[in-house]
C-alpha positions as CSV (number, residue, x, y, z in Angstrom):
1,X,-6.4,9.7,-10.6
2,X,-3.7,7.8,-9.0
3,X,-0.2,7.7,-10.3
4,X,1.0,4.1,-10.5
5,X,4.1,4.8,-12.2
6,X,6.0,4.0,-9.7
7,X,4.9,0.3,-9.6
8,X,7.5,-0.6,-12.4
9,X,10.3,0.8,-10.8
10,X,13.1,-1.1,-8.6
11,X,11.2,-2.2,-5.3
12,X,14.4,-0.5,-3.6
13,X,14.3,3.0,-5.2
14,X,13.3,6.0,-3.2
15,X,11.2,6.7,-6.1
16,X,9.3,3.2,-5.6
17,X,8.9,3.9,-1.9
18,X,7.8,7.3,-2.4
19,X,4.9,5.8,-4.4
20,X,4.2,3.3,-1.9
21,X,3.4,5.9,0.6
22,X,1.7,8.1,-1.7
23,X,-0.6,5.3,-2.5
24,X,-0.9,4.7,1.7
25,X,-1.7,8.5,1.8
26,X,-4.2,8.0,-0.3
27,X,-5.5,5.0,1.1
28,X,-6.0,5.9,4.6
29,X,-7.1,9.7,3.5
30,X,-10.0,8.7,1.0
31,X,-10.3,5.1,1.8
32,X,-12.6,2.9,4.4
33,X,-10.2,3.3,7.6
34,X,-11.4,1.4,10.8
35,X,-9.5,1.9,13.8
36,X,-6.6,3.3,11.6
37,X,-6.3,0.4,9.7
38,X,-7.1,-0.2,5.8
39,X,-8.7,-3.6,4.5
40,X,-5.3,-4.9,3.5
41,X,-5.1,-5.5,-0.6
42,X,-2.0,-7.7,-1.3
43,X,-2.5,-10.7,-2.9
44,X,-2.5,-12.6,0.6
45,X,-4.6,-10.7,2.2
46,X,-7.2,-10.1,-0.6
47,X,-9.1,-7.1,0.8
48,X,-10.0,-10.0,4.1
49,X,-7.8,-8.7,6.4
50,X,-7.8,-5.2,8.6
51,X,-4.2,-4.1,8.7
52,X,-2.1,-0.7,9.9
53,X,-0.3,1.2,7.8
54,X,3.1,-0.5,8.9
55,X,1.5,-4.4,7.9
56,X,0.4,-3.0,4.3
57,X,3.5,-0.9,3.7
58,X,5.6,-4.4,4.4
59,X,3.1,-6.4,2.5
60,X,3.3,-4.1,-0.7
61,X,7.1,-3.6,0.1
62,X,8.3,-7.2,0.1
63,X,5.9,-9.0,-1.5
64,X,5.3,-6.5,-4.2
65,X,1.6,-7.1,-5.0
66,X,-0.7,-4.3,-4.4
């Protein structure tokens, strides 16, 4: 099960980027990855768009919607 604790935190706690990357690890360990990239799932993106690991850590990060 995934922890999603963290997702109520202050976006600018370690603790709330420690979970965004745990949720990454997860994602691009036991997820569909193409071409180390992730079907992106912020609200933008809605699961349309193939993005790296940098794009979805940004998209979660500053638009806080994963």
């Amino acid at each position: 099960m995934i922890k999603k604790d963290w997702m109520a935190l202050p976006p600018h706690s370690q603790s709330y980027k420690d979970g965004v990357n745990y949720f990454l690890d997860i994602a691009f360990t036991k997820g569909m990855v193409e071409e180390e990239e992730i079907l992106c799932p912020c609200a933008v993106c809605c699961n349309d768009s193939w993005e790296t690991r940098d794009v979805v850590y940004d998209h979660h990060y500053y638009r806080n919607d994963i």
